[in-house]
C-alpha positions as CSV (number, residue, x, y, z in Angstrom):
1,X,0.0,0.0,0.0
2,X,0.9,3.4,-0.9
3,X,1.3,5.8,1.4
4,X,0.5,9.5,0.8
5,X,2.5,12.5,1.7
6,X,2.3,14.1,5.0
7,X,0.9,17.9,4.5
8,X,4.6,19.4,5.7
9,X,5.7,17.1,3.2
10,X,3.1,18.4,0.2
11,X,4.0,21.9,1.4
12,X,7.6,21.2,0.9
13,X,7.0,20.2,-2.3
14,X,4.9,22.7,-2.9
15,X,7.6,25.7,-2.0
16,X,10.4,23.7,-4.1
17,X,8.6,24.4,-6.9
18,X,7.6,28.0,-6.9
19,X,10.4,29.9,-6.0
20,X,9.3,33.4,-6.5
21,X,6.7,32.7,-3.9
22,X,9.3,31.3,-1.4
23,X,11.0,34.7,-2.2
24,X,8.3,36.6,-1.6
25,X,7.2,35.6,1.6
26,X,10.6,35.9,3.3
27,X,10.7,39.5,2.2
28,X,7.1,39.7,3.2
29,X,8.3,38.4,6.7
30,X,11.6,40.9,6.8
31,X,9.3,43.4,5.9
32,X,7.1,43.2,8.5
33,X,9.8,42.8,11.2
34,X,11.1,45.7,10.0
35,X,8.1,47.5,10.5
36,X,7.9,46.7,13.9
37,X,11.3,47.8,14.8
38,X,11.4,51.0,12.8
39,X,7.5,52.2,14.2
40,X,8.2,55.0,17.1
41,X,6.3,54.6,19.4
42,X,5.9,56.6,22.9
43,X,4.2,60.6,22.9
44,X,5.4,63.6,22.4
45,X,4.1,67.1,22.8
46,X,5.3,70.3,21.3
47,X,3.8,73.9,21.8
48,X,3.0,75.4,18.1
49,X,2.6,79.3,18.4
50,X,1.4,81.8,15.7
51,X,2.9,85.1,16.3
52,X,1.2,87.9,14.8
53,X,3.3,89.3,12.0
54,X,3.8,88.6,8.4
55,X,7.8,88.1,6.8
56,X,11.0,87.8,9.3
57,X,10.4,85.3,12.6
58,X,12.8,87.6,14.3
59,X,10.6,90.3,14.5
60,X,8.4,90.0,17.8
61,X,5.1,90.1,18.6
62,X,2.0,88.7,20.5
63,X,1.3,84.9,20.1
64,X,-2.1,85.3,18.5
65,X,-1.8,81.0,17.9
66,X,-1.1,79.1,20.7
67,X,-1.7,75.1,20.3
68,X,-0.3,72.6,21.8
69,X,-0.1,69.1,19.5
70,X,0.5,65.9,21.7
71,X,1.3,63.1,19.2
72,X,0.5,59.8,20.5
73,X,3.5,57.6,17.8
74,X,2.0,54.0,19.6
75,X,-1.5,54.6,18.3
76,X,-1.4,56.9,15.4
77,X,-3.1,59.7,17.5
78,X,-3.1,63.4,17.7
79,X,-4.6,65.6,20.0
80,X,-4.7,69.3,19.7
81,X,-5.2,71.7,22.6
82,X,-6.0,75.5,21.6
83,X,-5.9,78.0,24.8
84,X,-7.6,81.2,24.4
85,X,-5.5,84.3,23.6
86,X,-7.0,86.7,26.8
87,X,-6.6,84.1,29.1
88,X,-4.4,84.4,32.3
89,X,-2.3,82.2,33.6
90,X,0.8,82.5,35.9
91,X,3.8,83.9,34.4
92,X,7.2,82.1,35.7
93,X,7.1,84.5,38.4
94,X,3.5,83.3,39.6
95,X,2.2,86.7,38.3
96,X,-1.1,86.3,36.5
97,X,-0.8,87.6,32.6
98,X,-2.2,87.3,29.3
99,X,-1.1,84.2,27.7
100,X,-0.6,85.9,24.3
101,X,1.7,88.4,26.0
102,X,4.0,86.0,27.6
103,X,6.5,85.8,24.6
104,X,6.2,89.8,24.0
105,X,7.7,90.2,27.0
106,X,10.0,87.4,27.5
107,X,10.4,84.2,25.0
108,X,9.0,81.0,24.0
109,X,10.9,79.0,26.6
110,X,8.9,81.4,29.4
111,X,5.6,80.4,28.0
112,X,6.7,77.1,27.5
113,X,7.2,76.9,31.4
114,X,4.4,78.8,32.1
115,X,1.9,76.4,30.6
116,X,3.5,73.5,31.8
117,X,3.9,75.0,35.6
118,X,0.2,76.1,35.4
119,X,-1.2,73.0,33.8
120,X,1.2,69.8,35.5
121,X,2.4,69.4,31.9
122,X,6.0,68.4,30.3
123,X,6.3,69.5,26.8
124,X,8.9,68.3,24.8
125,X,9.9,71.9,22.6
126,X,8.3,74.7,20.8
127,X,7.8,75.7,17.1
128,X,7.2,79.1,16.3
129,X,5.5,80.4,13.0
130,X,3.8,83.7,11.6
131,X,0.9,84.3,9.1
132,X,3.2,83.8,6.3
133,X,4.1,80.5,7.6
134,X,0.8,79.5,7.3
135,X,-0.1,80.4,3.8
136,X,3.3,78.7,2.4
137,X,2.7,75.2,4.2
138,X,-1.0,74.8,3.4
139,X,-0.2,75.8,-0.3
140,X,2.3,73.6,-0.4
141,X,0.7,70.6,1.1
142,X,-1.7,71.2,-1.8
143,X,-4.6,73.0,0.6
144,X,-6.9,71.9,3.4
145,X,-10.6,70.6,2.9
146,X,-12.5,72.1,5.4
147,X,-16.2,72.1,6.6
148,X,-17.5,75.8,6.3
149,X,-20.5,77.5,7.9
150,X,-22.4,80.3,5.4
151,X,-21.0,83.1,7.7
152,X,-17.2,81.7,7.7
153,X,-17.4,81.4,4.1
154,X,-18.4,85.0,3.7
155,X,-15.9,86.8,6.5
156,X,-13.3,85.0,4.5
157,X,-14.4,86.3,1.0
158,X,-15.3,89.3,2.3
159,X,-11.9,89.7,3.9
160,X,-9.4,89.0,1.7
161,X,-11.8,88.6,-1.4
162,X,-12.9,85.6,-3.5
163,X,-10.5,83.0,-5.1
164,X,-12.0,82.3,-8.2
165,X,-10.3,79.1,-8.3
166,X,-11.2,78.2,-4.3
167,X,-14.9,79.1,-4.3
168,X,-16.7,78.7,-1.0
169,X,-20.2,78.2,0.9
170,X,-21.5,76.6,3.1
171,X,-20.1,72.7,3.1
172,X,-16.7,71.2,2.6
173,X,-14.1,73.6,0.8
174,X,-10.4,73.4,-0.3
175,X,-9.0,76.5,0.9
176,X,-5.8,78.1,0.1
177,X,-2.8,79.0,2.4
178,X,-4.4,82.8,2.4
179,X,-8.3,81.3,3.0
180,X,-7.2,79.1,5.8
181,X,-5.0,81.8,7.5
182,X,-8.0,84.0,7.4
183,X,-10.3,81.2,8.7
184,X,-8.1,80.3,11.5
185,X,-7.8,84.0,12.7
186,X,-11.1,84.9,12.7
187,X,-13.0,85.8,15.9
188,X,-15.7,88.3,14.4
189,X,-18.3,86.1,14.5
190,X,-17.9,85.2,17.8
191,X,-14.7,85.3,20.2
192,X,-11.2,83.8,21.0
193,X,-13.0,80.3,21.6
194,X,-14.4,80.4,18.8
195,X,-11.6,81.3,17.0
196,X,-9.5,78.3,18.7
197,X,-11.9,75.8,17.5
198,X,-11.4,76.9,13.9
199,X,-7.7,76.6,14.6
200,X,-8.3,72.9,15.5
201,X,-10.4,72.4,12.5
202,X,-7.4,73.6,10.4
203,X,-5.1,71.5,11.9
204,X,-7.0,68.1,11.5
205,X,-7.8,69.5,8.1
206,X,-4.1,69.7,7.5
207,X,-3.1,66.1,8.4
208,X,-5.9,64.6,6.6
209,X,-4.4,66.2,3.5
210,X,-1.0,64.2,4.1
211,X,-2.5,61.2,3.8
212,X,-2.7,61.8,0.1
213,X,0.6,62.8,0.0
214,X,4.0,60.3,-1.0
215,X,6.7,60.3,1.3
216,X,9.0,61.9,-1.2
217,X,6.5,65.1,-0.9
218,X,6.1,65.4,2.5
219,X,9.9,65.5,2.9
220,X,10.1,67.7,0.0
221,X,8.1,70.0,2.0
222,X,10.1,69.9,4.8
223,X,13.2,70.9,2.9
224,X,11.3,73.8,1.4
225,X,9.8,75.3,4.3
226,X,13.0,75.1,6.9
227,X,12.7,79.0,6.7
228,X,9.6,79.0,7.4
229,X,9.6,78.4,11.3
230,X,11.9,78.3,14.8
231,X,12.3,75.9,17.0
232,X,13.7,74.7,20.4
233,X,14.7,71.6,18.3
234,X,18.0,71.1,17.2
235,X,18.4,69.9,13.6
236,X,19.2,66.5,13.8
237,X,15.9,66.4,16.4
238,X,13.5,67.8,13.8
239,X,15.1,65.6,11.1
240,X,14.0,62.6,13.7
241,X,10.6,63.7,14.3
242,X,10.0,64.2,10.8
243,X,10.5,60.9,10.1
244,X,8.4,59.7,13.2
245,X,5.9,62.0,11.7
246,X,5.8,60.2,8.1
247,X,4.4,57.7,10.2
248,X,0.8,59.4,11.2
249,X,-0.1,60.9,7.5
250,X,-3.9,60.9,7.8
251,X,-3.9,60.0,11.6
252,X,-6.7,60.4,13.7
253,X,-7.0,63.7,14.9
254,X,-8.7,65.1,18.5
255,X,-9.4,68.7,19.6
256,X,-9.7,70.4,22.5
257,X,-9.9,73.9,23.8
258,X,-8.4,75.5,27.1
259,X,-10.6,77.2,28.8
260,X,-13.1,74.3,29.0
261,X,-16.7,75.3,28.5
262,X,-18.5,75.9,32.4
263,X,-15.1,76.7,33.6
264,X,-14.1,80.6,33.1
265,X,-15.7,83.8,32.7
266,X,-14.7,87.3,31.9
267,X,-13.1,89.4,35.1
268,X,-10.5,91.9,35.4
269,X,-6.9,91.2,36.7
270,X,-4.5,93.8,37.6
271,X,-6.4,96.5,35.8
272,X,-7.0,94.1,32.4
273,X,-9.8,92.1,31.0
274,X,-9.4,89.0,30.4
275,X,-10.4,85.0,30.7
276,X,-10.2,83.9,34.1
277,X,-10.5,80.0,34.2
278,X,-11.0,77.5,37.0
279,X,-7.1,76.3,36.9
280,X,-7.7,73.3,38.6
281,X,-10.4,71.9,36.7
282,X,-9.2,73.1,33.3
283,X,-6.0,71.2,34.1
284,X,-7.8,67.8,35.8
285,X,-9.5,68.2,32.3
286,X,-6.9,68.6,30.1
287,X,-5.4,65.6,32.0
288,X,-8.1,63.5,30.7
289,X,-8.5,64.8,27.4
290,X,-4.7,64.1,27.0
291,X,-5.2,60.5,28.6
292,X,-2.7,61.7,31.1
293,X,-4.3,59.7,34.2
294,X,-1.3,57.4,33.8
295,X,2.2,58.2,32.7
296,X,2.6,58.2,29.3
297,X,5.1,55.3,27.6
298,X,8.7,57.2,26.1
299,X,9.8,56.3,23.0
């Protein structure tokens, strides 16, 4: 009697005969070990600020933008947290100010230790950009798709007038760098929280768009644009979280805005109005929202 093959023997035989396929599956399986080593993993958070001038990023000025972007490298997340431009918080010196003044009167590294002393925050470095940032990197990431209200569309045409070639209503619309500098400034139809929530509209806007960019473009991008900001980040450490970065194109994106609604109101402090906020709920909030409850992995 015959015996037939064992199945490891039939799927020896079978492999000996189609090489390319035995081929392809061991650079399937490098591939894929290779993908796990290479993935960052860990989070991250850097504090974005818009200051408000067009050309040179020497020239000072108020932070009119000030977002802070937690990237979350394990699970593809990205949280943005807008804080409102009149709001106070304690300076370095435990003096309440502005937050949009801090940086006016002393640098980004005060602010940077401002918001971290009044919030129980690390951050991990600071970018700073102006309007004309803006317009160059959301032209050259090809524009932003975003979800318009009548009014919005109309403050921006009326504004800085119609792009024939980036028409807008209400509904979804590619706007330009100018249209989406406008949108994110505006606080005419309503106020600085508002205005924050358009900011984080911008930004989720703005990484959707990179998923349909090629690696080769975003990196093309970055070469372009080095001009185009400062940071606390040396080179090398940009280069680095660049290519982190290349892994979250089109990542899911979460905002938030600081002060938390129920938890401020208008008052006066040392002779200015302003947003006074509940500190310690704002920050037990922002805690959640930034799924800080446990210590976040490094990577």
């Amino acid at each position: 009697m015959t015996l037939s093959p064992s199945p490891a023997a039939r799927a020896r035989a079978f492999f000996a005969r189609h090489k390319a396929l035995r081929i392809a599956l061991c650079a399937l399986a490098v591939l894929l070990v290779l993908l796990l080593i290479l993935h960052p993993r860990g989070t991250r958070t850097y504090l974005v600020l818009g200051i408000d001038n067009y050309g040179s990023l020497d020239e000072n000025g108020r932070s009119d933008v000030m977002m802070l972007v937690q990237i979350d490298f394990t699970h593809s997340d990205i949280t943005t947290v807008t804080f409102a431009r009149d709001t106070f918080i304690p300076d370095t010196s435990g003096r309440d100010q502005k937050i949009n003044t801090i940086v006016r009167n002393h640098d980004e590294d005060a602010l940077m230790q401002a918001i971290e002393g009044a919030f129980d925050l690390h951050i991990d470095g600071w970018f700073r950009v102006n309007f004309t940032t803006v317009i160059e990197l959301v032209d050259a990431i090809g524009g932003a798709d975003v979800e318009l209200t009548s009014k919005e569309a109309n403050y921006i045409d009326r504004t800085i007038g119609a792009y024939p070639d980036n028409p807008l209503s209400e509904g979804v619309c590619h706007l330009n760098g100018a249209q989406a500098l406008c949108f994110a400034r505006c606080r005419a139809l309503d106020n600085d929280l508002g205005r924050g929530e358009r900011q984080n509209r911008l930004m989720a806007a703005m990484v959707k768009q990179t998923r349909r960019m090629r690696i080769a473009n975003v990196v093309a991008v970055f070469n372009s644009l080095k001009h185009a900001w400062r940071s606390s980040l040396s080179a090398g450490e940009q280069v680095r979280l660049l290519a982190s970065a290349l892994w979250l194109r089109g990542a899911k994106t979460t905002s938030v805005g600081v002060p938390f609604e129920g938890y401020w109101h208008y008052g006066e402090v040392g002779g200015n109005n302003g947003i006074v906020i509940d500190l310690e709920d704002n920050t037990r909030l922002l805690h959640e929202a930034l799924g800080l409850s446990a210590s976040p992995d490094q990577p």
